[in-house]
N, C-alpha and C positions, 0 to 999 in steps of 0.2 A: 799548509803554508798560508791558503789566505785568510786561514781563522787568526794565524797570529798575526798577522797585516794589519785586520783589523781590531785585535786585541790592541795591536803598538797604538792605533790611530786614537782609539777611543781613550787609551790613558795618558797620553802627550795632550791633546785633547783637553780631557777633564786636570790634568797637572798643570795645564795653564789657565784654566778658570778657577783654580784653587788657592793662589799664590797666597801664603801667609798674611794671618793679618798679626800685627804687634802682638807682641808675648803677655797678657796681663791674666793676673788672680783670678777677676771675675769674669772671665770671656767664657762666653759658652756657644754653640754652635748647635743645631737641632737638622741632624741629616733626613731627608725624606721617609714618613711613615710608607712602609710595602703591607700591599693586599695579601692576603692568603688566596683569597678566591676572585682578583682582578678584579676588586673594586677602587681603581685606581681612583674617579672623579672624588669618591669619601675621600681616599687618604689622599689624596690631594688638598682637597679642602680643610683637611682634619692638620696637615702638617704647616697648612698656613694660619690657621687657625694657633698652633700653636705657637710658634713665631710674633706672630702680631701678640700674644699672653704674656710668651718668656720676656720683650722687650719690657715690659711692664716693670716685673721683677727688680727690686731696688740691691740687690747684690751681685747681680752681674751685667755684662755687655753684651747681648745678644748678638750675634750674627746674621743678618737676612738673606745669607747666601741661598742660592734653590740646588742645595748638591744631597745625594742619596747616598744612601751605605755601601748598596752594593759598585757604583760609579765609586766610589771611594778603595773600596774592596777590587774594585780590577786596576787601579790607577796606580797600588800600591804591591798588586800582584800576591793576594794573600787569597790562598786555597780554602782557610780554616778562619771565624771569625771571633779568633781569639786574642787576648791580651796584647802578647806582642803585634798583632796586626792592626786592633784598636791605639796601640799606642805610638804606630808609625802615623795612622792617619790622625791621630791626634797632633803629634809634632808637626805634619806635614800641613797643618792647618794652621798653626801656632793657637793653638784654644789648649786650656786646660780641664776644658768636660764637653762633652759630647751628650746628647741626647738623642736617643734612637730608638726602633720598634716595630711593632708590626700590628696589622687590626684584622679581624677575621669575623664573619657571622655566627654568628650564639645558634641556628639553628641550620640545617640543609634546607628545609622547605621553608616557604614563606607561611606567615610573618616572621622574619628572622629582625633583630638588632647587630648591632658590633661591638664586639669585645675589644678595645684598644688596651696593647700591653706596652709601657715604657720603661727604658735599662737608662739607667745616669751614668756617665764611665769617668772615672776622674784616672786623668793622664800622669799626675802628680804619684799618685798610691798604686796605679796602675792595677786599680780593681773596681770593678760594678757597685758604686758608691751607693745606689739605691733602684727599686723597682718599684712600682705601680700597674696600676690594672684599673680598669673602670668601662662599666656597659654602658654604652651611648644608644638611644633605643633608636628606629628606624626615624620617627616623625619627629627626630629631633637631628637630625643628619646635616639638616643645611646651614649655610654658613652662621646663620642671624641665630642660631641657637645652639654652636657649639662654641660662644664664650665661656660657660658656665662649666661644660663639662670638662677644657684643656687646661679652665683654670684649677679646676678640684684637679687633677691629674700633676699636674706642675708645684702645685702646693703643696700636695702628698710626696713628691721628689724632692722638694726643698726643705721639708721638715726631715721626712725619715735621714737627710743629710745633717741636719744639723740638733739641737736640743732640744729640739719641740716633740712633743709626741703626737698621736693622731686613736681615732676609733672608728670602730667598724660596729653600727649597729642592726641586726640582724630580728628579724620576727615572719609572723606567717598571715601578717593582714597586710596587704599592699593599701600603701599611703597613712598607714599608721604616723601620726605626730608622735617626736622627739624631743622632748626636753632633758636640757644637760645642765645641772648647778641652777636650777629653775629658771634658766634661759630659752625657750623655743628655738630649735635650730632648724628644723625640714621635718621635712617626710619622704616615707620609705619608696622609692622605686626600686621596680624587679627586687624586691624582698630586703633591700640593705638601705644603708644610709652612711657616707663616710665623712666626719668628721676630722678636721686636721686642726692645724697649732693649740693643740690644748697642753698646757702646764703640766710637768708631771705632778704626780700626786694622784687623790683619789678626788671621784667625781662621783656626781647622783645620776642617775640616768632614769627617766620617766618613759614607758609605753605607753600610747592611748590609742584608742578607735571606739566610734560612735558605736553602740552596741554590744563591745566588750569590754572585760574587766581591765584595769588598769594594773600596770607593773613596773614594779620599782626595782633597779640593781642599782649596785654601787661597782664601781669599774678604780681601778687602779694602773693608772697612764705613766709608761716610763719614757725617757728619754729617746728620743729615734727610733722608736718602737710604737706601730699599730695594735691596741687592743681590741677583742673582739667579745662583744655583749649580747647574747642571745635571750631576747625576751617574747617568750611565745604566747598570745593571748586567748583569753576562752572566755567563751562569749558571755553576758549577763547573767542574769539572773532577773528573769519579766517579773514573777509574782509567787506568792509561796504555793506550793501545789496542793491541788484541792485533792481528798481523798473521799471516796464515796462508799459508802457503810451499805452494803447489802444484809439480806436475812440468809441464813442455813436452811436449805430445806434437807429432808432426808428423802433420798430414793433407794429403788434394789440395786444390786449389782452384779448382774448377771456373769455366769461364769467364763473368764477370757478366751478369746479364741484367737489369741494373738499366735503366731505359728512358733516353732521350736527354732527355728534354723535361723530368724531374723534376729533376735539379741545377740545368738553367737555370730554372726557376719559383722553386724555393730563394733563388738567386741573387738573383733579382726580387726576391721579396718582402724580401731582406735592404735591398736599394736602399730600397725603400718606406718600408719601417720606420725608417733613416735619414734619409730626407726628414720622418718625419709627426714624432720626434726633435728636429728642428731647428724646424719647428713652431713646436711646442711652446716651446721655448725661445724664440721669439721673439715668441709670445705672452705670456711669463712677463714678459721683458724689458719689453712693454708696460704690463703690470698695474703694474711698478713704478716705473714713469714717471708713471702718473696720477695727475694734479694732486690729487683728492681724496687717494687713497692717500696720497701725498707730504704732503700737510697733517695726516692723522690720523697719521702716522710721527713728523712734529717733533711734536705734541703730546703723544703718548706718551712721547717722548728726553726733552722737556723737563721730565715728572713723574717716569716712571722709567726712568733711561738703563737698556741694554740689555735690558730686557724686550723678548719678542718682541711683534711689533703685530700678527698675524696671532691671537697667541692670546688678546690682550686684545680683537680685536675680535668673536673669537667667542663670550666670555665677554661681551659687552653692554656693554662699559665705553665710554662716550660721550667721556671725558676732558674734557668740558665741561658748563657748567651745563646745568641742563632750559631748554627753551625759548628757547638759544643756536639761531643758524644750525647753528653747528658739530654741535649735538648729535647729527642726523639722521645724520650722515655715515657714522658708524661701522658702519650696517646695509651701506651700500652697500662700503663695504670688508671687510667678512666677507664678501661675495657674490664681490669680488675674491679673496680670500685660500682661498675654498673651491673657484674655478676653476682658481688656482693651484696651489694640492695635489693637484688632480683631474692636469694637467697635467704635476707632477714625478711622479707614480705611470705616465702614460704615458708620461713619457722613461724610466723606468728600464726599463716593457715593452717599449716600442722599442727600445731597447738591448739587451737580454736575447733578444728575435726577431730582429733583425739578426746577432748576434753568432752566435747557433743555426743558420738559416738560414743564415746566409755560412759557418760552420766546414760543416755537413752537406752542403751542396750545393756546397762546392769537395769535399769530401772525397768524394762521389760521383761527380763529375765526373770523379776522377781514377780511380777504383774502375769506374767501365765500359767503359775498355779492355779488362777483362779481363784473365784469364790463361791461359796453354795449362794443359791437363790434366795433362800431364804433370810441371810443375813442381809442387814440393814448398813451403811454408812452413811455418815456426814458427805454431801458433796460441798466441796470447800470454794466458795465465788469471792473472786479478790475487791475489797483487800482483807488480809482476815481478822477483822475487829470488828464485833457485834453488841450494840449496848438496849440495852431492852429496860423497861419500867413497869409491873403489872401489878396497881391496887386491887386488893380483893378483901371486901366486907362482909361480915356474919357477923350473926348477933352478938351482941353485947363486947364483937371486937371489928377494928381497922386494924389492915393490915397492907403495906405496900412492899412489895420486894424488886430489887433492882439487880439485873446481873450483865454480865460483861464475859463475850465470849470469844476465845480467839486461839 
């Protein structure tokens, strides 16, 4: 009885600081961003931060109310925070889109950053008009330096709303320079770089970094659609490699005494390794059959095709509203997708032990027959290419002869 006391008190309450504002097209309203892990002072800052941005924005009418989702969410007495509930507090606000979310730490231990994820709702279509996502790194958290990042966040909401399309450029050197249509746009943090209002059609997209090689894609941008460009670079190339020409001498080769039992153990463990290989793969093959898996896969194609799903599920992205069934899913499929990885790192050891093991233990196997004492070989010093020159003169002849050994 006094929890619904105070249920009644807090929603009469927030229903009288909420009073409608005029009905128009471009009203938008941006409910308070919620911590995952009670970093309230970020999203505080982060949702004012946003606010003082959207105002900005030459299509709608910003709201500078300080009202939160869930304050909205008891006010309107909605268990589940779905459609129909989004679009009572929509009406109840008189706005025709909403902006909402939640920000969580990229890591448990420190150094962590935060992951901000934002939902667009249009009360009109009475559906999640658009999503976004974007890491905001730690040393960049305070007020004077999240202009930049609520405005890429709000751009990226306003384009995938409307015709503009956007890109996501991906590589493996941090702070790699990007050029788009041989324009300079940025550089890479935390390994991306997201690009918005670009035209649809096709564009050039340029990799660089001091020390590696440079790479070129060509990227094809559609309408309300993020594409994604993965450009991986490898490093120079200093000078051409020097190669050093030794001579062949000839020594004995005494008879092996390499034991009996250690090729066939070689041998073995190649087998094994093979087998735990195959494993593996068909544990992979499981993971990607499961039905959750498979449901968080279409839900991702369907916001943004070809992104990978393994990397948006480890970045926290739920692809659906809070308080959807769906929402929970995504945990369980980063637990997928981190067995997974764990699994492709053991087929490539399996692979690399088998391949080791099978080459050295047939190649021993053959090496302890041994050899008589008395026979002579080449012992071979790398690299094996030998160029020799020898004049030899006698009477009434010269003679030079040149040979090349290898």
């Amino acid at each position: 009885m006094r929890f619904l006391l105070i249920r009644w008190f807090v929603a009469v309450s927030v229903a009288a600081a909420v009073s409608p504002v005029s009905a128009d097209d471009s009203t938008l309203v941006i409910l308070g961003i919620r911590s995952m892990e009670g970093d309230d002072e970020f999203a505080n800052k982060l949702t004012t931060a946003l606010r003082q941005q959207a105002a900005k924005l030459p299509d709608f009418e910003t709201s500078q109310r300080v009202i939160s989702l869930d304050q909205m969410a008891l006010a309107y007495d909605c268990d589940d925070l779905d459609v129909p509930c989004l679009s009572k507090i929509a009406i109840g606000l008189g706005v025709k889109r909403m902006i909402y979310g939640v920000t969580q730490r990229t890591s448990a231990r420190e150094p962590y950053d935060f992951l901000v994820f934002l939902t667009l709702f249009n009360s009109e279509t009475g559906s999640i008009e658009a999503s976004a996502s974007h890491i905001i790194p730690f040393s960049k958290s305070e007020d004077s330096a999240l202009e930049t990042s609520t405005d890429a966040l709000l751009v990226v909401l306003v384009s995938r709303s409307t015709s503009a399309g956007g890109m996501v450029v991906r590589s493996n050197i941090q702070g790699a320079r990007v050029t788009v249509d041989n324009q300079q746009i940025g550089t890479l943090e935390e390994g991306l770089l997201t690009i918005n209002g670009l035209a649809p059609g096709e564009h050039s997209v340029d990799i660089d970094a001091s020390g590696y090689q440079s790479r070129h894609e060509t990227a094809m941008v559609s309408e309300g659609k993020i594409t994604e460009v993965n450009g991986t670079l490898n490093p120079a190339r200093i000078g051409p490699t020097e190669v050093v020409i030794e001579d062949r001498t000839l020594s004995p080769q005494p008879r092996s005494s390499i034991p009996r039992w250690l090729p066939v153990t070689l041998l073995g463990v190649s087998g094994v390794s093979l087998a735990g290989m195959i494993a593996s793969w068909v544990w992979i093959d499981s993971i990607e059959h499961d039905k959750d898996y498979e449901d968080y896969r279409a839900r991702v194609s369907e916001k943004n095709p070809g992104v990978n799903v393994c990397h948006e599920a480890e970045n926290g992205l739920a692809y659906a509203a809070p308080g959807t069934t769906e929402y929970g899913k995504f945990s369980g499929v980063r637990r997928m997708c981190e067995h997974a990885a764990t699994l492709e790192v053991m087929q490539f050891v399996m692979l690399g032990a088998a391949l080791v093991s099978g080459g050295v233990g047939a190649y021993l196997l053959v090496r302890s027959k041994g050899t008589k004492e008395s026979e002579y070989k080449p012992v071979a010093q790398p690299p094996a290419l030998t160029w020799s020159v020898e004049p030899e003169v006698t009477l009434g002849l010269l003679k030079l002869s040149a040979s090349l050994a290898f």
